[in-house]
Structures are given as structure tokens and as C-alpha cells.
DRENNULO-175463 format. One record per residue (C-alpha): chain; x, y, z. Coordinates in steps of 0.5 Angstrom, whole numbers. Example, Ala and Ser with C-alpha at 12.3 -4.5 7.8 and 13.67 -1.06 7.14 Angstrom:
REM residues 2
["A",[25,-9,16]]
["A",[27,-2,14]]
***
This chain:
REM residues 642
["A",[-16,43,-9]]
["A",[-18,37,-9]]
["A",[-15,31,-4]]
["A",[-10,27,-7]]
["A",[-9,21,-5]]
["A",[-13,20,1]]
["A",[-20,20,3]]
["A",[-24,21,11]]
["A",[-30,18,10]]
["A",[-33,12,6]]
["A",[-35,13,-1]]
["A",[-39,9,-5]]
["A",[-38,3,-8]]
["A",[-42,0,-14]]
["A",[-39,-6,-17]]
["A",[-39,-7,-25]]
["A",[-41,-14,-26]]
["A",[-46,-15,-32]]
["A",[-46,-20,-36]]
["A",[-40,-22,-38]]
["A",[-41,-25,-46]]
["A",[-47,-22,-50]]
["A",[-47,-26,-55]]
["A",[-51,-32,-57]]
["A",[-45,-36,-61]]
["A",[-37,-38,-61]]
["A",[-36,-35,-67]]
["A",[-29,-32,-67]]
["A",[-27,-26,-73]]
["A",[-20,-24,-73]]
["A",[-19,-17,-76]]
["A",[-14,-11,-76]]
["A",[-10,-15,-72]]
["A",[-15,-16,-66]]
["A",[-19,-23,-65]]
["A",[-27,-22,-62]]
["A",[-29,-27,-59]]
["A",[-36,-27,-59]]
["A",[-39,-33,-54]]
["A",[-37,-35,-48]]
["A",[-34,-41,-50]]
["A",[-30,-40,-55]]
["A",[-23,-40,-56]]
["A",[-18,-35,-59]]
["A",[-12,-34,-63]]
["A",[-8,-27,-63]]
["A",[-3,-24,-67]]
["A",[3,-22,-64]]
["A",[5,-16,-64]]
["A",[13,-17,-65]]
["A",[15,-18,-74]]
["A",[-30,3,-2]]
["A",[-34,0,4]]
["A",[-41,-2,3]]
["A",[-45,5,1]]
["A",[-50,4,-4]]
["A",[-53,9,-9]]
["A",[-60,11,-6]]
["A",[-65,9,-11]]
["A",[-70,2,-12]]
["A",[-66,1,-18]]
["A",[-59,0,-15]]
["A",[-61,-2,-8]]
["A",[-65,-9,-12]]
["A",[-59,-10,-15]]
["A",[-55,-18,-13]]
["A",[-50,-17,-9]]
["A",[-43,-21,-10]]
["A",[-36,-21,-8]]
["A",[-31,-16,-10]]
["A",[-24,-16,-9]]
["A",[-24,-7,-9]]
["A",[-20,-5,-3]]
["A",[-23,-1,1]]
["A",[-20,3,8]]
["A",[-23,-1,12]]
["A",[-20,-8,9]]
["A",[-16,-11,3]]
["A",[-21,-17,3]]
["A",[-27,-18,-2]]
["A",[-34,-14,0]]
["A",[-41,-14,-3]]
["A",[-42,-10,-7]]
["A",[-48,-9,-13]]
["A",[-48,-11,-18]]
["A",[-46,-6,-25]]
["A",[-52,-6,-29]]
["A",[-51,-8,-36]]
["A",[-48,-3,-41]]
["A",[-53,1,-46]]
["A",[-51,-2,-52]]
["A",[-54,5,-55]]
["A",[-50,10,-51]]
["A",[-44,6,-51]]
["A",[-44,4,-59]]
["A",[-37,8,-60]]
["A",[-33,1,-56]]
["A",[-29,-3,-59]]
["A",[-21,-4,-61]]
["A",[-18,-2,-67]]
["A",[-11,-2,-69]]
["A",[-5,1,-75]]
["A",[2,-1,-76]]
["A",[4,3,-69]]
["A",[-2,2,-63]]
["A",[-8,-2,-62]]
["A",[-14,3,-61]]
["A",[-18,2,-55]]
["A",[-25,5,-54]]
["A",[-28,6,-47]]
["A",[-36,8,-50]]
["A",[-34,13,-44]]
["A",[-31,19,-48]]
["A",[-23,15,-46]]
["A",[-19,13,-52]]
["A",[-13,9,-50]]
["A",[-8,7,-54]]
["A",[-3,1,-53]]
["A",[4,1,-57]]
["A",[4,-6,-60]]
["A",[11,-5,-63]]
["A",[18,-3,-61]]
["A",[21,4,-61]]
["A",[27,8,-63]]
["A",[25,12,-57]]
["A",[28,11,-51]]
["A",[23,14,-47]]
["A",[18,10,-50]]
["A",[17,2,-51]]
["A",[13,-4,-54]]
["A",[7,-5,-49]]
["A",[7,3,-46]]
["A",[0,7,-47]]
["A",[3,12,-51]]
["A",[-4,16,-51]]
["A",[-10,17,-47]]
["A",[-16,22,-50]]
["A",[-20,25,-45]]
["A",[-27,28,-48]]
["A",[-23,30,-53]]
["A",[-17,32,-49]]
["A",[-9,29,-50]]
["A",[-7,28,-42]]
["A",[0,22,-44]]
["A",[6,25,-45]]
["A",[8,24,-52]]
["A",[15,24,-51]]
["A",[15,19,-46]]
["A",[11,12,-45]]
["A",[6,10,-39]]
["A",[9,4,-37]]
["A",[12,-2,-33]]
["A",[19,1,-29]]
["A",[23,4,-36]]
["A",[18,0,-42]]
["A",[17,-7,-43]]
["A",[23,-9,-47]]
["A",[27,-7,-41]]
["A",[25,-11,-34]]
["A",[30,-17,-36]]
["A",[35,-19,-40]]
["A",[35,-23,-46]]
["A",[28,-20,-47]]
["A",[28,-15,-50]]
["A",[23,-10,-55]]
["A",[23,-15,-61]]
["A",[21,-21,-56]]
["A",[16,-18,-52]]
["A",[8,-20,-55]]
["A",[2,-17,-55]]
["A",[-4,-18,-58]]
["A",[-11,-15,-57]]
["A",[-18,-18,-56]]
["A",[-24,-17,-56]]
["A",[-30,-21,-51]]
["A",[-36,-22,-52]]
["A",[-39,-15,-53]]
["A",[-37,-11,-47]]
["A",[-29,-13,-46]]
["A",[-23,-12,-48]]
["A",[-16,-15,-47]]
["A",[-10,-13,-49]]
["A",[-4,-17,-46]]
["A",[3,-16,-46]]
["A",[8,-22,-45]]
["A",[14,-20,-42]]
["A",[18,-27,-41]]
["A",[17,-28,-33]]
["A",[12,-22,-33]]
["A",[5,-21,-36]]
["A",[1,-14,-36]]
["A",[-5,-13,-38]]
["A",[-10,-8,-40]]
["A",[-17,-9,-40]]
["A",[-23,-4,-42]]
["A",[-32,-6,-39]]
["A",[-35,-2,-44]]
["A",[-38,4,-42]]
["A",[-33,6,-36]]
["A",[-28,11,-37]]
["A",[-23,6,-34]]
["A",[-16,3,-35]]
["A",[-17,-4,-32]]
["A",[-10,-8,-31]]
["A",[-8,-13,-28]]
["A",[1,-15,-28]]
["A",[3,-22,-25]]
["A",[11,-24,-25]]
["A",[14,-30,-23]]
["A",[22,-26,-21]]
["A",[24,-19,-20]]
["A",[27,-16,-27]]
["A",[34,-16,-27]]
["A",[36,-10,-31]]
["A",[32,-5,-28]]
["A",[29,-3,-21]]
["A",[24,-7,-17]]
["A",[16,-8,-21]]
["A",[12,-1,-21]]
["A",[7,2,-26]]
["A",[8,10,-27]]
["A",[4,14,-31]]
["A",[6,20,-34]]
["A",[2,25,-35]]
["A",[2,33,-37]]
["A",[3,36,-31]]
["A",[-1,42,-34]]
["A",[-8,40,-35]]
["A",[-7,36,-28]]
["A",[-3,40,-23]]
["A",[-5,38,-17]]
["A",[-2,33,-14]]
["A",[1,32,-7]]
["A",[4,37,-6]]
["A",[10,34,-1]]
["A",[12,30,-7]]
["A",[12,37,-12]]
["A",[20,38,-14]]
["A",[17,45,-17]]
["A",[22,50,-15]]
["A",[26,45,-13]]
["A",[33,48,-13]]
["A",[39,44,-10]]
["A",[39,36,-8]]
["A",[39,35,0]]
["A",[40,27,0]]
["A",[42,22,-6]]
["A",[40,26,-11]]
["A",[32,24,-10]]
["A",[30,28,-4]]
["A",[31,36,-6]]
["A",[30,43,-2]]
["A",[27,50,-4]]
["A",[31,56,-2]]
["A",[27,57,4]]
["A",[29,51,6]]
["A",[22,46,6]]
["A",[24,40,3]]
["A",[21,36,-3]]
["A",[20,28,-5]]
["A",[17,22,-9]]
["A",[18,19,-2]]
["A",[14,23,2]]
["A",[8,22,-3]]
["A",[7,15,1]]
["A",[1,14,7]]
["A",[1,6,10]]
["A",[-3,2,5]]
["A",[-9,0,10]]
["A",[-10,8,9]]
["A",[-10,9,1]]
["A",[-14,6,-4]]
["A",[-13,11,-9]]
["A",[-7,16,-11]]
["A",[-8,22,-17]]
["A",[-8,29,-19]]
["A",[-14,33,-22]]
["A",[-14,39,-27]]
["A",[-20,44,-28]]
["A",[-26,39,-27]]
["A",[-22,32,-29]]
["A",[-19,28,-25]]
["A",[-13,22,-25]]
["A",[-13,16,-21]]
["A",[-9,10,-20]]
["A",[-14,6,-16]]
["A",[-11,-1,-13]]
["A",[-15,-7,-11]]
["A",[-13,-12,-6]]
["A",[-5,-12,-6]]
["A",[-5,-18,-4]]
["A",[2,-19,-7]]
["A",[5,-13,-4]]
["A",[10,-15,1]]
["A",[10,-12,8]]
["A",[4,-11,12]]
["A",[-2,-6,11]]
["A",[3,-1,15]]
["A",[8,-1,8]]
["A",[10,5,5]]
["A",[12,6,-1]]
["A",[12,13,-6]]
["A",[6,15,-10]]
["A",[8,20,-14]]
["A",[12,25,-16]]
["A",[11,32,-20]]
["A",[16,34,-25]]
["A",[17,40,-29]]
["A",[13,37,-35]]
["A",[10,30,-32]]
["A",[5,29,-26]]
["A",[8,21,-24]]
["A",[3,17,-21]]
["A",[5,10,-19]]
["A",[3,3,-17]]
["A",[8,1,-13]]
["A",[9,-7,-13]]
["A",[15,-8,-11]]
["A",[19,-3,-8]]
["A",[25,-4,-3]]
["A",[25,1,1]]
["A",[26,-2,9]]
["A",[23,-7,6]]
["A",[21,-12,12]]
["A",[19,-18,8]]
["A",[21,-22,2]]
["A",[17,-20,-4]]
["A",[12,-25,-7]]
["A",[10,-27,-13]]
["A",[6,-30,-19]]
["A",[-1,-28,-17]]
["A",[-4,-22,-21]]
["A",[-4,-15,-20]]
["A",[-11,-12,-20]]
["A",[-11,-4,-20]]
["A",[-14,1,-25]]
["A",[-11,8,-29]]
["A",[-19,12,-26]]
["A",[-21,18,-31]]
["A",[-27,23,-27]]
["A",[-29,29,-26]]
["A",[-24,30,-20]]
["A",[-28,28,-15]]
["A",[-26,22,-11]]
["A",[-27,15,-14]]
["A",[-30,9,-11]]
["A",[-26,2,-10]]
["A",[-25,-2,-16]]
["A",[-29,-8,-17]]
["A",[-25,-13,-21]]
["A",[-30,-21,-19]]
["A",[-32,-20,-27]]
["A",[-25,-21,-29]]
["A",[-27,-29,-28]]
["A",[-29,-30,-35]]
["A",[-22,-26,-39]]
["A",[-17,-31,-38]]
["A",[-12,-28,-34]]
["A",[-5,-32,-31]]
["A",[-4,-31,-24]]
["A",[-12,-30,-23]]
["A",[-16,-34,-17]]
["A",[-24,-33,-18]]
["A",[-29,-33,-12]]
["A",[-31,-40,-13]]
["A",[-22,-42,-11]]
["A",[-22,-37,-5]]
["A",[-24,-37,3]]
["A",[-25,-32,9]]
["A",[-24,-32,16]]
["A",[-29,-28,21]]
["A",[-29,-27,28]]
["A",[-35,-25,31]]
["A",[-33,-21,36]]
["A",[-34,-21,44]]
["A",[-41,-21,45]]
["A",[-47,-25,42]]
["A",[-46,-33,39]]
["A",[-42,-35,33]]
["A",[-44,-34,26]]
["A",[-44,-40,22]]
["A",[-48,-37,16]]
["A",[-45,-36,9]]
["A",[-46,-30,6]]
["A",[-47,-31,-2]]
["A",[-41,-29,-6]]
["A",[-36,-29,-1]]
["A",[-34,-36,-2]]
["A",[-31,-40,5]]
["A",[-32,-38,11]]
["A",[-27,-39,17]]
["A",[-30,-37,24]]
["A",[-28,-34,31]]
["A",[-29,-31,37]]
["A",[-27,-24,35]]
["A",[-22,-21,39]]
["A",[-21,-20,45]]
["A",[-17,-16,51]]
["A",[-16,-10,46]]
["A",[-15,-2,48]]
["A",[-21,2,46]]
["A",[-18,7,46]]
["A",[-13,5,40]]
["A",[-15,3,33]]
["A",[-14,-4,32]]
["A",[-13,-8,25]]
["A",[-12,-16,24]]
["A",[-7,-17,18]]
["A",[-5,-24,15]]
["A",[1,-27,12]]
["A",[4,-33,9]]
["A",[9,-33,3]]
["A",[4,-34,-3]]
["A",[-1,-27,0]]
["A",[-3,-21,5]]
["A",[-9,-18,7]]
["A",[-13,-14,12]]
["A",[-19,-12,15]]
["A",[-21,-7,22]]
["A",[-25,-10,28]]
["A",[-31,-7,30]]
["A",[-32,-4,37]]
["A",[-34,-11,39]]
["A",[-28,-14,36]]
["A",[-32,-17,31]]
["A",[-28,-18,24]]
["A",[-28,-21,17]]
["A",[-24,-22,12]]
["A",[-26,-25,5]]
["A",[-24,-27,-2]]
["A",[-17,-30,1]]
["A",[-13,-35,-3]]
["A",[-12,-43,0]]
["A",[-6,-43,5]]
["A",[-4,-43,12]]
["A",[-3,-36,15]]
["A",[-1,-33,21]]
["A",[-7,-29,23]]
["A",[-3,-21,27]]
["A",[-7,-17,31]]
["A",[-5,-11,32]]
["A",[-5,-5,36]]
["A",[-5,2,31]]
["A",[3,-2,28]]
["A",[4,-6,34]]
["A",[4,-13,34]]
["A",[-1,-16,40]]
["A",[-3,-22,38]]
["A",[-2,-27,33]]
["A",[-4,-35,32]]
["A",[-5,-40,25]]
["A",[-10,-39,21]]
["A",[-12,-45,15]]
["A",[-17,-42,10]]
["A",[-20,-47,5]]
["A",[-23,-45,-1]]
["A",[-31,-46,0]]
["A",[-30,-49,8]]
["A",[-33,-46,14]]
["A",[-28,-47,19]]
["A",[-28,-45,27]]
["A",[-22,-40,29]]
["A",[-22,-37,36]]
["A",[-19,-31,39]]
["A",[-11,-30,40]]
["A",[-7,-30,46]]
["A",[-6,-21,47]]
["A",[0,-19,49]]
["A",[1,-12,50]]
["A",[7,-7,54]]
["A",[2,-2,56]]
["A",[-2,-7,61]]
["A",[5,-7,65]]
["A",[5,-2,71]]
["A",[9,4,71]]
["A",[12,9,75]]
["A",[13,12,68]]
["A",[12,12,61]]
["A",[14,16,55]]
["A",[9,15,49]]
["A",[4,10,48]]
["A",[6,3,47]]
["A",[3,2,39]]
["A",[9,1,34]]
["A",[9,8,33]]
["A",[12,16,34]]
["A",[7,20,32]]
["A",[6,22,39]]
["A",[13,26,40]]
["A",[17,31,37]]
["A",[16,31,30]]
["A",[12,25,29]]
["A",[7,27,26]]
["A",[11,30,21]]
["A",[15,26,20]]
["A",[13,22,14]]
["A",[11,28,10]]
["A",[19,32,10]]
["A",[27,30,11]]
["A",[29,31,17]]
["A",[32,38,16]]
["A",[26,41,13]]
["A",[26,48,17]]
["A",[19,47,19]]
["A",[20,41,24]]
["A",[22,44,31]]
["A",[30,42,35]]
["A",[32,35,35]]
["A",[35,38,42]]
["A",[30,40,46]]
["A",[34,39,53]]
["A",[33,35,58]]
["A",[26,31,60]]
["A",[24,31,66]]
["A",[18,26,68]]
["A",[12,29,70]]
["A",[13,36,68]]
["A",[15,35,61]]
["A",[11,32,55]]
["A",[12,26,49]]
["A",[12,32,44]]
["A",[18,35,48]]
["A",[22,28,47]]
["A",[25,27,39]]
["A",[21,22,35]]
["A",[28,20,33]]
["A",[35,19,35]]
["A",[41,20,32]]
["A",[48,19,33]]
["A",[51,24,30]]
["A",[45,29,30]]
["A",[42,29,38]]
["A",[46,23,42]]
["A",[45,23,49]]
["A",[38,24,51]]
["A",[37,27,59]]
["A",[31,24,62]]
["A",[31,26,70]]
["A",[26,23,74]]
["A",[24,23,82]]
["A",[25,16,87]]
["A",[22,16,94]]
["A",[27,12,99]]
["A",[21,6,98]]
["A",[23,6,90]]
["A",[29,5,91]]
["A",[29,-3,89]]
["A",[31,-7,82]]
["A",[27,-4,77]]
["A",[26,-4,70]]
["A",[27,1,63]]
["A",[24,-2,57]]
["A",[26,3,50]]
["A",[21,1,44]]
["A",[24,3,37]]
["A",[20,2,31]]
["A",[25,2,26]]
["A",[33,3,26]]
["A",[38,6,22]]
["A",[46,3,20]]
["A",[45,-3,26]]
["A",[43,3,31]]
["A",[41,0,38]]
["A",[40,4,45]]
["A",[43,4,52]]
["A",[42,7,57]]
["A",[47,10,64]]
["A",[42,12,71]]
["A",[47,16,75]]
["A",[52,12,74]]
["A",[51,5,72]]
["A",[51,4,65]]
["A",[48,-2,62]]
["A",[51,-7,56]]
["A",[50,-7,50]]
["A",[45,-11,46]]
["A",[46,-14,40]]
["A",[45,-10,33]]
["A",[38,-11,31]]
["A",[35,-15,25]]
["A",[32,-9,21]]
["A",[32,-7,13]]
["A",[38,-5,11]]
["A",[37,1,6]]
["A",[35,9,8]]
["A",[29,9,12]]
["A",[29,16,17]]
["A",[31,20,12]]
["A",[25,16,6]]
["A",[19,18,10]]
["A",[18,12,13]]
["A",[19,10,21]]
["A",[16,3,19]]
["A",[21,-3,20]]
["A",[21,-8,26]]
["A",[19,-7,33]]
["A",[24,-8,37]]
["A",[23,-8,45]]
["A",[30,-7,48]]
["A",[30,-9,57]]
["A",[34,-6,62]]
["A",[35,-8,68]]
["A",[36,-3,73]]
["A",[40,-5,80]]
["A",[37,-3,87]]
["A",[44,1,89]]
["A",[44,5,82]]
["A",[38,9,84]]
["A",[39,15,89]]
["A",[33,18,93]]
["A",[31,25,90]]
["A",[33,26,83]]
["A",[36,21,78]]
["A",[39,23,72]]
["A",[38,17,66]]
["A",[41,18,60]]
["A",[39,15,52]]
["A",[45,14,47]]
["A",[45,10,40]]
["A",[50,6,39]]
["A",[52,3,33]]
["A",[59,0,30]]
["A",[57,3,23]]
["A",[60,10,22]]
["A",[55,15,17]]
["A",[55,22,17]]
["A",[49,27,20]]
["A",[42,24,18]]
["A",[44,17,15]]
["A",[48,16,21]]
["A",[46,11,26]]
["A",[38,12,29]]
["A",[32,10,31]]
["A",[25,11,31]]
["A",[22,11,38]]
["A",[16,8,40]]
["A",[15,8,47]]
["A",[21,8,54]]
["A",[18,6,61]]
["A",[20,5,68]]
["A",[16,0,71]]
["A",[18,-4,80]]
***
């Protein structure tokens, strides 16, 4: 079985620029529905349809090919990176390219065995919408379910109210000779589909200015035949399924494992790809930079799900889910629907979707980037041709090497981010105009933040960020590591991957810890108040230890307003406020992700005894929910310091 929907090492990235128009005039032909615009500056009409890093390929061909931006995404960074140039296409290889249309579909020809068709008018079918891929033919094999649309949430005529499938238009247009645009208006949306000539690719793009308001948040879902491609992640596979566990979207099988679309999810700086393959075919959604997402390069949200008939893959744009952030918009959406042999697909490259016309789309030449150049040598001036702008800095300093670090940055209009190298040097390219907070983050904890301000084609000086972490204060004790995250205790690892309930995970009730004796893997990565309150923690003092002292509890996320408090022997301490954390499920959805909070304790000298001390860790919380949904909190680390 192939891997789904991650991989471990980088993988080759080559670009796929070319020549965007061929042709030698401006001379535009509309037939069957589809206008051709043959020259570069030619304007067009349309009918409406409504009444991965830096690896080259070996060789002296590729390897001499320029080099220039691209907005792939990589799992080492959102931001733009070089990458060569695709060559042009082979006229001749590739002579089957074009588009055509009948009365229901616009027929596209990729020139690489692919044939898609975009559904240009309304359906009677439910399941079916204007604006859906309603066929996707592989060398020769059908892999859409026919009965049901690849489409925007529940199919363009369903995303806002007072559009519905007669107000939506689309139009189909050929470029040049080597693209093709099919753009699909939806009132405050717009989606387009775009095919390069000799690429087995559905190119998109989806840009919106507000959320639908009759149906869920933005999401792309592909559904396509299960049995010619049934491997997908299997956590998320409901087959065999026989009983609903949680909210009729979390299911258990008979033996007690547990299954759901929530749990086909990984942290957005780990994934650029997300499929399922077949007997030599494989399937993918590959993203490009995200820059629209909303919650960090550590969000979760669902990827897939597996049905009897369908293998849904989805491109998440806005999901919801212990969403910590507002949501973004009206900047454009880049990813791709990627057909292949089954094997791991490279990054996307999508510089070449300057020349198309595409709302929401900044090119190189509107961007900038910001780079750090670490702790050793002098600072790096130059520009590199094709990033665009450049900002400089000191790189980042004062980190850990034991811990894996990643600079995010944020403001209201756009994300990204990049790794570090060991000398805390960094780079991020292709970022749109603006101020942003530049985040440095130790794995998923914040160390370090500081204004950035990016400017389109400048070259601009930043230095490092002052670094703030809890693990540089001395302990007499810590459980965990101080790095926003719980995969060190109990059930952490696993935690993403299954419900709580799931057989395979070890007791929520391990007993007493005891420091010094016991390990990370025997606390609970999670707490709850109806599940596993009042957790023991015993630890030893010396008659000189006995002075005020401090407990620090860091939690990464908290459930139904949960907080911790703490009793040592006798003395407890007051309550902390409720946390500001998102409101929906989270322990339960496969995500430990949400605000990091660090709650302090002070600890009077005359509460601590000579010998064994008894502290006690309970969850509060004034709302009341039952067993799994009741109040809790993800840990991040506990300590005890003089």
C-alpha cells in the first residue's frame, strides 16, 4: 500500500512554466460554447452557461533549465521556492488538447490521458450540481462517481442564498495553446478549474469574499470510486463500521477501534498532499501555499473520508474545528486534483497562473519575503531572481537543538511558514504586502514573536526576536517537555489518530505518579473531568526545600471552559479564570491543538512537609457534559521550580 497522505523525505519538484501564450496574434475564435484566445493580449468574451523542496531532476537538460518563483508548498515551508522551469509542451505528443462542449458539460483534454468534464448547466439531481466535475477518465478508466458531483461543499448552487444553480455562470476558455480556464461565479465565490497542456492535472484555484451562508464552511470534496481506489488513510475508512461513538461523525467497529474523517488530518506544515491510490493509479489533492487558511502551520482539519462506495478526499479552506483564529479572505486558493501512477506527487508549481487572469491572484512581481540568516556568518543582501523582495535578518537565536523549530507569519490578510536551519537561518518568499507578526516556534509552542513589514520588490533588514521559553527556568522537577504539545505522555502519540475510547489506547487512570520513578508515558496526555479527575502526583522535599515554590501546568488546548487546580497536602489554590479557547469539540476531533496556556501556582513554604508530598491535579470547569465531551484539557508540560 502506498503512503496517503504524507511523505518523509523531500521529493522533486520541477516547475511547469513554459511559454504561457504560443501564439503570434490576438485573434480570438468562440466555438461550441468556448472562446480561444490565441495571443497574449487579447481580451476575451464568454458564454455563460446558465439559459516539494529543491531536488532537480538528474540530467544537463533539467539542471540548465532557469529557475524562478513558485507558490508549491513544500514540508519545509509554505513560502515560494525556486524551482526549474517545465519545459514547453510537445505540440505533437500532446495534440489531443483542447476543450469542447455539448448541451450538459464542457470537455476538457489534458494531452496526458486525463479527460474531465465541468457540468456547465443546472441538474435535477441533488447530489449533483452546476459547476461539478461530473467525469474524470483516466487512461481510459472512469474513476467520478457518476451519481454524485466533485464539488464546492454540497455543488455551487448551494453555498449562498438567492444564488442558486440558474445564477451561477460558467464559461470555458482556451489560452493561448497551452491552457485552459473554466471559471465558475458564484455571487461572492469564484472557482476555477484550469488545465497546462500535457499535465494529467486539475488545476484550481477558489476565492471568496464571506462564508456561505446555507451550508457548511469552504471545502473542496472529491468523490470518487472507492474500488478503483481503495487505499486511503485507513483511520478515516468507515468500512465495517457498525454503530456511531460521537455526533454521528466519529463510528466504532465491533472490536472496538474507532473510525473518522476527523482523524484522516496531520498539521499543515506536515502534508502537501492528501489521496488514495488503485492498481498503478494513484489520486491526490496537492495544496499550494494556503496562505488563506486561518490557524497556523500547526491547524488540523479532516482530509478524507472512506465510505462504501466513495473515497472522499478534501481541501479544506475553512473548516471550524477548534478554529483559533478568524477566517480569511479574498485572496485565491491554489491547489490541484494530481492523477499518477500511485507514487508520491511532487509540489505543485502554480508562477505560470500570472498570465490567466485570475481574481484573488497576486503574481511574484506584487510580493516579498523576509530572511533570517542565521547565527553564524555576515547578513545576506542579495536578491535572488524570481523571489521578489527580500527582508533580512539575524536569524534565530537562543533555540534548543534538541527541538524542531518553525517561524510562522500572520496578519488579517495572509499565513505562511518556513523551518530554520540548524544555524537558525530562514527564508520566506512570495508573501503578500502587509505588516505581520513574524512567530517563532518551538515544535507548537510560541518563543518568540516580533513585527514584521514586507514590501513588494524591497529589501529590508529585520533582526531576531527576544526568545521566551519555560524550559530554561530550573526545576526540581518537570513532566514532559515545555513544546505546545502532548505527544510525550500517555496516549499522545495516538491521540490524533483515534477517539479516546478507542480499545487500543492504554487506561486513562494509570495511578499515582511518582517524580523520579515514574515516566511522561505514565501521565495522561489528556484530562477530564468525568473520565480521569484528580490526578496524584507525589514527589520528595528536603527540609532545605521547604521555601515558597512554584507548580507551573501548561495545557495546549481545553474542552467546555476547562482549567486546572491544584491541592499539595493540604493547600489548595484558587481558581484561575475560564481559558479563551474555541468553542467547539476538540479532544474528541483528533486535534490537541488550540491556545497555549500556561497557568502558575504559588506554592507557600508552610504547605510543603519534609519527606513525601502529595500534589493533587484536578479539572474545573462550570459547564456540565457528559464522559468524553465533559470538560478537559490537553497537557503540555507540569513543573515544579524554587
Amino acid at each position: 500500500m502506498k503512503s496517503h497522505y504524507k511523505i518523509a523525505a523531500t521529493a522533486v519538484l520541477v516547475g511547469s512554466m513554459g511559454a504561457l501564450f504560443a501564439a503570434s496574434n490576438s485573434d480570438e475564435v468562440t466555438a461550441d460554447g468556448v472562446s480561444v484566445v490565441k495571443g497574449a493580449n487579447a481580451v476575451s468574451t464568454t458564454a455563460s452557461a446558465s439559459t516539494f523542496m529543491q531536488g532537480l531532476v538528474s540530467g544537463s537538460a533539467v539542471a540548465a533549465a532557469p529557475v524562478m518563483g513558485s507558490t508549491a508548498a513544500t514540508l519545509q515551508s509554505s513560502c515560494t521556492t525556486a524551482t526549474a522551469a517545465a519545459p514547453t509542451p510537445d505540440q505533437a505528443a500532446t495534440a489531443s488538447f483542447g476543450v469542447t462542449s455539448d448541451a450538459n458539460f464542457y470537455i476538457v483534454d489534458t494531452g496526458a490521458g486525463l479527460v474531465f468534464k465541468i457540468r456547465r448547466v443546472p441538474s435535477s439531481a441533488s447530489t449533483l450540481a452546476i459547476g461539478d466535475i461530473s467525469s474524470m477518465l483516466y487512461r481510459g478508466v472512469e474513476y467520478q462517481d457518476q451519481t454524485r458531483g466533485t464539488q464546492l461543499n454540497s455543488g455551487a448552487g448551494f453555498l449562498y442564498k438567492g444564488i442558486d444553480e440558474p445564477q451561477v455562470g460558467v464559461t470555458a476558455q482556451q489560452i493561448g495553446t497551452d491552457y485552459i480556464k473554466i471559471t465558475v461565479d458564484i455571487g461572492d465565490m469564484t472557482h476555477y478549474y484550469i488545465a497546462h497542456r500535457g499535465e494529467a492535472k486539475i488545476y484550481m484555484g477558489t476565492v471568496f469574499s464571506r462564508e456561505p451562508d446555507q451550508t457548511e464552511l469552504v471545502r473542496y470534496i472529491v468523490r470518487a470510486l472507492k474500488a478503483r481506489i481503495p487505499n486511503g488513510p485507513p483511520q478515516s475508512d468507515l468500512k465495517d463500521t457498525n454503530r456511531a461513538i460521537e455526533s454521528g461523525d466519529i463510528f466504532g467497529l465491533a472490536n472496538g477501534e474507532t473510525r473518522s474523517k476527523h482523524y484522516a488530518n496531520d498539521r499543515l506544515r506536515d502534508w502537501y498532499y492528501i489521496g488514495a491510490t488503485g492498481t498503478n493509479v494513484g489520486l491526490w489533492i496537492v495544496r499550494g501555499n494556503s496562505e488563506q487558511w486561518a490557524g497556523g502551520p500547526f491547524y488540523r482539519s479532516l482530509l478524507n473520508q472512506g465510505g462504501s462506495t466513495n473515497q472522499e478526499i478534501t481541501y479544506v479552506m475553512h473548516y471550524g474545528m477548534a478554529q483559533t483564529e478568524a477566517f480569511r479572505f479574498n485572496a485565491l486558493q491554489t491547489y490541484a486534483l494530481v492523477f499518477n501512477d500511485g507514487a508520491s506527487p511532487a509540489p505543485i508549481d502554480t508562477s505560470w497562473y500570472d498570465g490567466l487572469g485570475l481574481k484573488g491572484w497576486t503574481g511574484q512581481a506584487g510580493r516579498g519575503a523576509v530572511t533570517g540568516t542565521g547565527i553564524i556568518g555576515g547578513d545576506d543582501r542579495s536578491r535572488t531572481p524570481g523571489l521578489g523582495g527580500r527582508l533580512l535578518g539575524t536569524g534565530i537565536v537562543g533555540r534548543d537543538t534538541r527541538s524542531r523549530y518553525t517561524v510562522g507569519f500572520s496578519n488579517d490578510v495572509a499565513q505562511y511558514h518556513t523551518t530554520p536551519s540548524s544555524a537558525g537561518a530562514f527564508t520566506c518568499a512570495g508573501m503578500l504586502p502587509g505588516t505581520y507578526t513574524m512567530s517563532v516556534f518551538k515544535n507548537e509552542l510560541l518563543v518568540g514573536s516580533r513585527p514584521v513589514t514586507i514590501a513588494a520588490g524591497a529589501s529590508t533588514m529585520v533582526g531576531a526576536p527576544a526568545m521566551t521559553d519555560p524550559s530554561a527556568t530550573p526545576a526540581l522537577w518537570r513532566i514532559g517537555d515545555w513544546d505546545g504539545s502532548p505527544q510525550e505522555f500517555r496516549n499522545g502519540s495516538f491521540l490524533t489518530l483515534m477517539h479516546p475510547s478507542d480499545v487500543r489506547l492504554a487506561s486513562w487512570t494509570p495511578g499515582p505518579f511518582t517524580v523520579g520513578a515514574s515516566t511522561a508515558a505514565q501521565f495522561p496526555a489528556y484530562q477530564w473531568k468525568a473520565i480521569n479527575n484528580s490526578q496524584v502526583v507525589r514527589f520528595r522535599l528536603t527540609a532545605d526545600q521547604l521555601k515558597a515554590s512554584q507548580v507551573r501546568i501548561g495545557t495546549t488546548i481545553a474542552q467546555n471552559g476547562a482549567r486546572p487546580i491544584i491541592t499539595v497536602n493540604s493547600w489548595a489554590s484558587p481558581f484561575p479564570a475560564a481559558p479563551t479557547q474555541p468553542r467547539t469539540r476538540n479532544l474528541t476531533v483528533g486535534t490537541y491543538r488550540g491556545n497555549n496556556n500556561l497557568y502558575t501556582f504559588n506554592v507557600p513554604a508552610s504547605a510543603l512537609v519534609a519527606g513525601d508530598n502529595t500534589m493533587t491535579i484536578s479539572v474545573i470547569s462550570g459547564t456540565v457534559a457528559d464522559a468524553w465531551l465533559s470538560p478537559g484539557v490537553s497537557y503540555d508540560a507540569i513543573d515544579f521550580s524554587q
